[in-house]
N, C-alpha and C positions, 0 to 999 in steps of 0.2 A: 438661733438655730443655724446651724452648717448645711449648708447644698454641697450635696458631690455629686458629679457627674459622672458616669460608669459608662465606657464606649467601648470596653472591653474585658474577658478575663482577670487580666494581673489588675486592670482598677480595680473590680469588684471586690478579687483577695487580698487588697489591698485595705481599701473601706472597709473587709470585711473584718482586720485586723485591727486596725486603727478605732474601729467601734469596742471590738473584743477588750482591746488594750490600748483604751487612751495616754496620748502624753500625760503624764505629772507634772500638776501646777505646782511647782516647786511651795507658793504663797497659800493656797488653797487648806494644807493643814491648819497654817495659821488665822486664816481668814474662819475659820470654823468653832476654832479654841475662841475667837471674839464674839461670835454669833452666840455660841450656848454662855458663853459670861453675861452676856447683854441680856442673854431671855433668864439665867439664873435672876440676875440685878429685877431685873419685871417680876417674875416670883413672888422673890419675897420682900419687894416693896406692896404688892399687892396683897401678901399674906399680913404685911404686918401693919399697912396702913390702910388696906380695904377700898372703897369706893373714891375717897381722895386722888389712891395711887390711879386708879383707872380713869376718875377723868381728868388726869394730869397726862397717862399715854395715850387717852383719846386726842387729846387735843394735840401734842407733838405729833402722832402718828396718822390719825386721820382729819388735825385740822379743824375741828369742831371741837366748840368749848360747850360743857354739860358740867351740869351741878350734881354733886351725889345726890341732893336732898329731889334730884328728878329721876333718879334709877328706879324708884318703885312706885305703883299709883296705888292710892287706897281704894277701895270697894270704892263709894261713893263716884271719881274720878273716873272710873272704870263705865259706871252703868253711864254716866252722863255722856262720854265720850260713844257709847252704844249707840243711844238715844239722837246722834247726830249724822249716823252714818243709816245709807238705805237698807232697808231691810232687804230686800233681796242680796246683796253681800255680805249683811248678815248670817240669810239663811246658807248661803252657799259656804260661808268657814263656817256654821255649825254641821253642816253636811260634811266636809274636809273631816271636820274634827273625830266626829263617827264615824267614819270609813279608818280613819288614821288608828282612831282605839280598837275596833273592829276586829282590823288587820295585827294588828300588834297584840292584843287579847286572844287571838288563834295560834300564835307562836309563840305565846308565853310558856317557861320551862320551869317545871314541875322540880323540884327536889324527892332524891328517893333515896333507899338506903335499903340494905341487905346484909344478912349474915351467912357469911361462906361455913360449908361443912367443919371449916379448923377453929372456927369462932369468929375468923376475921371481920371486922366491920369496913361496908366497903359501900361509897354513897356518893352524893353529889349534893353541897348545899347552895341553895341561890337566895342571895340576900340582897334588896334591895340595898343604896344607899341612902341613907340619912337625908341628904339635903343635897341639889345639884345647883349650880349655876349655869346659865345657856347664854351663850353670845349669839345674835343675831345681825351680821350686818347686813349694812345699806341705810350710811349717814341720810341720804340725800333719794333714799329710794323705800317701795314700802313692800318690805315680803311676809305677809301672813304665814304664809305656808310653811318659811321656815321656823319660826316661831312653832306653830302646830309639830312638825316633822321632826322638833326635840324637846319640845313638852309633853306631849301628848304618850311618848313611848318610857318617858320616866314616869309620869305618873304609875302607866299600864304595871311597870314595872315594877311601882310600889312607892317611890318616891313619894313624901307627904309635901317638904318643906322646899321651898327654894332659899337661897344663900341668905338668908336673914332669918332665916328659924320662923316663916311665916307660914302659914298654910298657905300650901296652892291652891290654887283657882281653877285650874284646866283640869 
């Protein structure tokens, strides 16, 4: 971040130009065309090699090595894992989870449809997708919430499956 100091008039219209209409990093185009190559390349290694690809960029990018065969927990994993944590933070992310559906269940949008006097058909359809995938991070840290704050509104949504054609849970 840039500090300017402003002690007067022509500084301020000054900065206030130089904000309007930054220099050109002459490099900056270029630097850009490499960034969307590099996240193209993440894509469709991702698309075409799946959980391999990602904990091959988790580990380059945040350093942490994970096995695909630990990206998903079966039901049983699940309740035992439950079973170990107190119940009172239990009850407080199932209370999350109901207020998150709640709220998200009150702004859900309705699909309609009409026919104008000339026959016209004229509507609005909402369809859930199919199946979503949700990243959550914090290698090293633990956020329920986020987890709730993008599961919870796919489902509402209508979302059945997450990225493995599985039934949700949430």
């Amino acid at each position: 971040m840039k500090s300017v100091e402003i002690r007067n008039d022509a500084e301020l219209r000054s900065a206030v130009e130089e904000a309007a209409h930054p220099a050109v990093d002459p490099q900056a185009e270029q630097r850009e065309a490499e960034r969307l190559e590099s996240t193209r390349g993440i894509v469709e290694a991702v698309r075409t090699r799946g959980d391999a690809a990602v904990a091959e960029f988790t580990a380059k990018f945040d350093r942490v090595e994970l096995r695909p065969e630990w990206f998903e927990l079966t039901p049983e994993e699940i309740d035992r894992a439950v079973q170990r944590v107190e119940p009172d933070l239990v009850q407080a992310l199932q209370r999350a989870h109901d207020n998150i559906r709640r709220f998200h269940t009150r702004n859900l949008r309705q699909p309609w449809e009409e026919t104008s006097a000339d026959g016209t058909v004229l509507g609005q359809r909402i369809t859930a997708l199919d199946s979503v995938g949700v990243y959550v991070p914090g290698a090293k840290a633990f956020y329920p919430s986020s987890v709730l704050m993008n599961i919870v509104p796919a489902r509402v949504a209508g979302v059945r499956e997450n990225s493995h054609g599985i039934p949700a849970v949430v």
